[in-house]
C-alpha positions, 0 to 999 in steps of 0.5 A, a space after each residue: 903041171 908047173 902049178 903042181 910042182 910050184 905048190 909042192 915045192 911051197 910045201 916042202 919049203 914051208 916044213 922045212 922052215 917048221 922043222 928049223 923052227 921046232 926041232 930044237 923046241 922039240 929036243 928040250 923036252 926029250 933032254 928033260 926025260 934024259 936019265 943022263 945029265 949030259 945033254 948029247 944024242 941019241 939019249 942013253 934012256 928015258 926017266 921022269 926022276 927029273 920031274 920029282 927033283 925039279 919040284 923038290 927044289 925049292 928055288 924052283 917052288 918059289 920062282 914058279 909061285 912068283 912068276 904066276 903072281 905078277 902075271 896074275 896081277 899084270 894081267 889084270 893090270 892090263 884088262 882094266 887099263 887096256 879096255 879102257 884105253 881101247 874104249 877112250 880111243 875108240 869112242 873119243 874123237 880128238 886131235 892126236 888121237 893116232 898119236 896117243 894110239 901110238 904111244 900105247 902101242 910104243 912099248 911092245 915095240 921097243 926092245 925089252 932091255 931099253 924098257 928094263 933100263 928104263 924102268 930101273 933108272 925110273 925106281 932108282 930115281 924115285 927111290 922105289 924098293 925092288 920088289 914084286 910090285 916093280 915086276 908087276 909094273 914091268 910086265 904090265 907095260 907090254 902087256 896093256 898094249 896086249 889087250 888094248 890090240 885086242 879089243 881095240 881090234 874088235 871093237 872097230 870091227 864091231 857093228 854100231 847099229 847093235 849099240 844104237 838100237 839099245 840105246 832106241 830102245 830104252 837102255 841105259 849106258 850099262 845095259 848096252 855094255 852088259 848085254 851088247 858090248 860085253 858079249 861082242 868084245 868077250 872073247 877078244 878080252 879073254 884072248 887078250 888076257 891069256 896073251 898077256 899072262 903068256 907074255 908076262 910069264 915068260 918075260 925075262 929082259 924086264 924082269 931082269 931089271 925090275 926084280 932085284 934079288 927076286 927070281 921069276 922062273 925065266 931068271 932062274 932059268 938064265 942062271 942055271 945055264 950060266 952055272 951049268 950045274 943043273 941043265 937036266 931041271 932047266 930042261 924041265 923048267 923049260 919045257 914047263 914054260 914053253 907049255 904054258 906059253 903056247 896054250 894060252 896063244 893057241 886058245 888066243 888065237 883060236 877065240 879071235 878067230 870069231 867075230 863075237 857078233 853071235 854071242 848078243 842075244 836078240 833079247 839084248 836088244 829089248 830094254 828091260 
């Protein structure tokens, strides 16, 4: 009888932190259907006229297209040059190889507005104009470290028997990363880069810093709230990045759920 109460106890104790966590989550999307511009509750109607005004505004046009086009590149920054970081350190047998391990991890732990400052002293030291460009490489230090986790994570867990066995059988280097290694890490690249086009997407500190007179959708957010002027479209804009953060963690977390292991096909291991 105490295991059941010790359990329903856990339970509720485990929603209630949920619903601290989620309720005011969930208050910014009812705002954004709010027919008032004053945000108290209850809300006197609902309405989608904020929808339509917030994608007329023109402001939000261009902070949108801008956040999408440096978390693109970022993300594809971070595939090419986490894979092989992750590969180098997984492959390599070297002195301080923990150490350079940790050095690539470094970045995702240190607070953003250390690497903001940092980055902005670095351009401004080197003379380099505030651009899109700068942003790009603002998000694509924490989002290497994304992806480097992943397939680092994945290749460790990884079967070396698959990769031996192609080679006994005839293949070549790239033979055995087309039709064994790739298979194996795919879903831990994909996962990889949707956590980093999330995180790039959202960023707001780095970008901060980086961006100069530009406008990423969480800087336009900043303002606005400063401003007070146009909290019914921030309530839009809000609940927009919310979702486009989520689903790629959702989808991130579902595909590193599977071992990978399933997708070579026993034809991979013949040479061709």
């Amino acid at each position: 009888m105490e295991g059941f109460w010790t359990k329903l106890a856990l339970r509720i104790w485990a929603a209630l932190i949920l619903l601290f966590l989620f309720i005011p989550i969930l208050l910014i999307f009812f705002y954004a259907f709010n027919t008032s511009n004053i945000e108290s509750w209850p809300i006197p109607g609902l309405t989608l006229s904020w929808f339509s005004a917030t994608w007329d505004d023109p402001s939000v046009r261009s902070a949108l297209l801008l956040s999408v086009q440096a978390g693109l590149v970022a993300t594809a920054l971070a595939l090419v040059l986490g894979s092989c970081a992750a590969f180098a350190i997984h492959r390599s047998a070297f002195f301080g190889r923990d150490a350079v391990s940790l050095l690539f991890i470094l970045p995702l732990a240190l607070p953003g507005i250390i690497t903001g400052i940092a980055l902005n002293a670095a351009f401004s030291f080197s003379g380099v104009t505030f651009s899109i460009w700068t942003i790009i490489v603002g998000h694509a230090t924490f989002c290497i470290v994304v992806v480097y986790n992943n397939v680092l994570a994945r290749l460790r867990r990884t079967q070396g028997s698959l990769i031996e066995a192609a080679a006994d059988l005839g293949a070549n280097g790239f033979q055995t990363f087309r039709d064994i290694t790739l298979p194996l890490i795919s879903t831990a690249v994909v996962a990889g880069a949707m956590l980093a086009f999330a995180l790039s997407f959202d960023e707001v500190i780095v970008t901060t810093f980086t961006a100069g007179a530009q406008s990423t959708l969480p800087i336009w957010i900043f303002g606005q709230i400063r401003h007070g002027i146009l909290l019914p479209e921030v309530n839009v804009v809000v609940s927009f990045v919310i979702l486009v953060t989520i689903i790629p963690v959702l989808i991130a977390a579902r595909l590193t759920g599977g071992g990978g292991a399933a997708r070579v096909p026993a034809a991979a291991l013949i040479s061709e």
